[in-house]
N, C-alpha and C positions, 0 to 999 in steps of 0.2 A: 504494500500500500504506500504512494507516497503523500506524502504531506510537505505542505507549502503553507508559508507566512505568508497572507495577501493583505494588501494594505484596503483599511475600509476606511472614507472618511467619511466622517459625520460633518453636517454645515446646520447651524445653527440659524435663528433668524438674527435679522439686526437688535442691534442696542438703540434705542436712542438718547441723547444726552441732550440739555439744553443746551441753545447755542450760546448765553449769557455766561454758559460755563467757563467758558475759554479761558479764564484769567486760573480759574482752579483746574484745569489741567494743562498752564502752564508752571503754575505752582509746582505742580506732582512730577512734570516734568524736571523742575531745577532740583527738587528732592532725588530725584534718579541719577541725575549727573554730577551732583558736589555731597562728597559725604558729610561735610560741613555744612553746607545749607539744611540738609536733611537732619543732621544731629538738631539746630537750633529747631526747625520746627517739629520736632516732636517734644521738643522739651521746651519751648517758648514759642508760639507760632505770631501771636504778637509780634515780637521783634524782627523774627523770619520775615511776615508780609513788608513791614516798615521797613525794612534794610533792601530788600528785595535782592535781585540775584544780577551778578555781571552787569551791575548797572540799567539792568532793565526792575519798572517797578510792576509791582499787583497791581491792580483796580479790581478791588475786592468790592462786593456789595457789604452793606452792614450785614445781613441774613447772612453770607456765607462766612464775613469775619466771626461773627457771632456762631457758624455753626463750628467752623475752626477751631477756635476757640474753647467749646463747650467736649472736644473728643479725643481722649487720650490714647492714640495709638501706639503699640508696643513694640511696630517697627514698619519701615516702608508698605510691606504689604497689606498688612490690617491700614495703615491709612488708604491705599490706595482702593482696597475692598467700602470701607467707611465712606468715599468717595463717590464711589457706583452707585453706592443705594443714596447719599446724596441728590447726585444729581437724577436718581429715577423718581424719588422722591419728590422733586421742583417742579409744580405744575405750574409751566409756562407755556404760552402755544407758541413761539420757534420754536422747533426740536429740526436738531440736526441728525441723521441717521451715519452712526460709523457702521462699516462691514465686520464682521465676525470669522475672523479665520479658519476654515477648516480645521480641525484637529486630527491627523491621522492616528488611528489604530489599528490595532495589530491582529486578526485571529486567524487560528489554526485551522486550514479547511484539509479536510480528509479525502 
């Protein structure tokens, strides 16, 4: 009998996020690329948004400084999970649709 690994992917539907979001995912953004940036805002996001990153600033709303503010995440990806449901959360009528990457898996067909 042989057997073969054949690749299945699953594709999920889209995400939507607001498009008002943009400033908190570029936030999440400078959190992924300075481990300094990312230190300060888990431990002070206050000062993280005020300082802002490379010279580029936030323009945060108060709601989102305020929800920042209100959520102690315990490392990049619990913020960046805390985020998702954020912004699914935001009922605002822009919404922007990101794509959903396929995820390939793996199963053993006989």
């Amino acid at each position: 009998m042989l057997m073969t690994d054949t690749p299945v992917l699953q594709t999920s539907t889209q995400l939507e996020y607001s498009s008002s979001n943009e400033e908190m995912n570029r936030l999440l953004c400078a959190a992924v690329v300075s481990k300094s940036f990312r230190s300060m805002l888990m431990t002070n996001p206050e000062i993280a948004v005020a300082s802002g990153y490379q010279g580029e600033s936030f323009n945060l709303s108060d709601e989102d400084r305020s929800w920042l503010s209100s959520i102690r995440p315990a490392n990049l990806v619990d913020l960046a999970a805390n985020l998702v449901a954020h912004q699914q959360n935001n009922h605002q009528e822009n919404r922007v649709k990101l794509p959903v990457e396929p995820v390939p898996q793996y199963v053993r067909v006989n």
